[in-house]
N, C-alpha and C positions, 0 to 999 in steps of 0.2 A: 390461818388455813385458807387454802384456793377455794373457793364455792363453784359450784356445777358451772355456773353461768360464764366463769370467771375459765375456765377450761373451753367452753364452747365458744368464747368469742376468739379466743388462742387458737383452735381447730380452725375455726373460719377463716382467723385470720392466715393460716400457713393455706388454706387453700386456697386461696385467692391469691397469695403469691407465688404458687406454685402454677394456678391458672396465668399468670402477667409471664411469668419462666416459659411458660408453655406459648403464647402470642409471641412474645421476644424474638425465640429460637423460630416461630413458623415464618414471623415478618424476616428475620436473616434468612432463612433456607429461600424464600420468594423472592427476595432482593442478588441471592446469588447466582441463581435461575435464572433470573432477567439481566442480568449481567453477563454471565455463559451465553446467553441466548444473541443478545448485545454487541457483542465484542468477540464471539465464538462466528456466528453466523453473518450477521449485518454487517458489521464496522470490526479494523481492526487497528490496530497502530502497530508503526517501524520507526523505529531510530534510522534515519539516513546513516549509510556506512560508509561515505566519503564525500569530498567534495566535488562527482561530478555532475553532479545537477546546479551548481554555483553559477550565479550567485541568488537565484530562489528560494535554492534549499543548501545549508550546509551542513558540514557535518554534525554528528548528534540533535541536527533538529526531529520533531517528532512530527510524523505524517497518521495523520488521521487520513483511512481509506475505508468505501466502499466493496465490501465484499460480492454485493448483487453486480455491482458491474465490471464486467472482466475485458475493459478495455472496446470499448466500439467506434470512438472516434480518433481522425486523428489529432494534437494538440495536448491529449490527455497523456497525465504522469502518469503510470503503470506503476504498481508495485512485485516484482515477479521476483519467482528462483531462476537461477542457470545454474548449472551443477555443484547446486546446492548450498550455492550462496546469494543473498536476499540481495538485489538491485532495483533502482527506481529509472524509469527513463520514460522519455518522451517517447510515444506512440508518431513515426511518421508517414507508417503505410499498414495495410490489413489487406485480407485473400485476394487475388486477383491484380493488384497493383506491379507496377513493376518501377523497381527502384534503380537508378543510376548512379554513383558517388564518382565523380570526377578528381581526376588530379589535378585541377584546380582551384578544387574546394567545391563543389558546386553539389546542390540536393538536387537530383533529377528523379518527381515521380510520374509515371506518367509520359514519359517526352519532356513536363514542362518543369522550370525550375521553379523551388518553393522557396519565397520569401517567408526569413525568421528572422525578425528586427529583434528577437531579446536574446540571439545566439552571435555571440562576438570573437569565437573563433570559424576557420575555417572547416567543415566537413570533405577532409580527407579518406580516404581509401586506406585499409590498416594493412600492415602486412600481415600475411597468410590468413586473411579473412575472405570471403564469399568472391566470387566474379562478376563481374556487373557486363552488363545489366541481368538483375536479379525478379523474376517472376513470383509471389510469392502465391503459394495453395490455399485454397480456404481453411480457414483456423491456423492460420500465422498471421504474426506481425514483425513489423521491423521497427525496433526502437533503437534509439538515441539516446545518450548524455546529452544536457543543455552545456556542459565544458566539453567540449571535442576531445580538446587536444590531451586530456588525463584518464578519460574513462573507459570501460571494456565497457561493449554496446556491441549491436548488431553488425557491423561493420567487421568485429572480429570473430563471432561466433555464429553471424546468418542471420536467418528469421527463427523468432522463438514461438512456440506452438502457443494457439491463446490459453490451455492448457496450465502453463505454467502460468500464468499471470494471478495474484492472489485477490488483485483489485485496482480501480483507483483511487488516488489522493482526490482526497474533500478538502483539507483542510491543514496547516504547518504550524506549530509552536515553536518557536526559535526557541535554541538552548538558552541564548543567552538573560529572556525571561524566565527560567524557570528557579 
C-alpha cells in the first residue's frame, strides 16, 4: 500500500512540473514577443525577387533590413512596395534633387554626373517613363537597379514617396549558402 508521505512527494512532484510547464510556456510567449518586436518593428527580411540588383544581390538571396530607416542617403539598397510588388534598389536622389537620365547613358544629379564604378551597364531613359529633367518634392526618392538594362526602377514609374519604402538592406545571405 502507498503511505501518506509516498502521495505527498507525487503531489509535489506534479507540482513542480506543472510549475517548469508553466516557466516553459511564459519563456516561449517572451521569446515570441521579442521576436514580433524584432523582426515586426526593427528588422525585417526579403527574398530578392529578381536579378536586378545583380551582381550584389541575386535572386532568392535574403536581405536583412532596417526598418528604423527609411532610406536617407544616397548609395543605400531600399527595400520598398510599387504597386504592390516588393522591390529593392539603389537610392540615387531624395526631395529637392533634380535628376537627369540622358540618352547616352549618363546619371545626371544635380547638373553633375554621378560616378558608379560597380554599375556596368548603361542608365538609359525607359520608355514611357518620367521627363527629365526631373525635380523631385520632399519625401521622394529616385531609385535604381544596380542591372539597368532588366529592372523596372524609377526611370519607369518616377519617384517613389519615402512612404513606400519598408527600409534598408543591413545585410545579404546568398541562396546559395543556405
Amino acid at each position: 500500500p502507498m503511505l501518506y508521505d509516498d502521495l505527498l512527494t507525487s503531489d509535489k512532484e506534479k507540482a513542480l512540473a506543472k510549475a517548469e510547464i508553466r516557466r516553459f510556456f511564459t519563456r516561449l510567449a517572451i521569446f515570441a514577443a521579442l521576436c514580433w518586436v524584432l523582426f515586426g518593428l526593427v528588422f525585417g527580411l526579403a527574398a530578392v525577387p529578381g536579378n536586378t540588383m545583380a551582381p550584389r544581390l541575386c535572386a532568392g538571396d535574403l536581405v536583412l533590413f532596417s526598418r528604423m530607416d527609411r532610406g536617407s542617403a544616397a548609395g543605400q539598397v531600399a527595400v520598398y512596395r510599387q504597386d504592390g510588388t516588393l522591390h529593392l534598389g539603389r537610392i540615387a536622389a531624395r526631395g529637392g534633387d533634380t535628376i537627369t537620365v540622358t540618352d547616352s547613358g549618363a546619371l545626371l544629379i544635380n547638373g553633375s554626373a554621378v560616378a558608379e564604378p560597380d554599375i556596368t551597364t548603361l542608365t538609359r531613359p525607359v520608355e514611357g517613363g518620367p521627363d527629365y529633367p526631373l525635380t523631385l518634392a520632399d519625401g521622394e526618392l529616385f531609385v535604381l537597379c544596380d542591372l539597368r538594362t532588366a529592372g523596372a526602377d524609377s526611370r519607369l514609374y518616377g519617384a517613389i514617396p519615402q512612404s513606400a519604402v519598408l527600409g534598408t538592406a543591413l545585410a545579404a545571405l546568398r541562396r546559395d549558402n543556405l
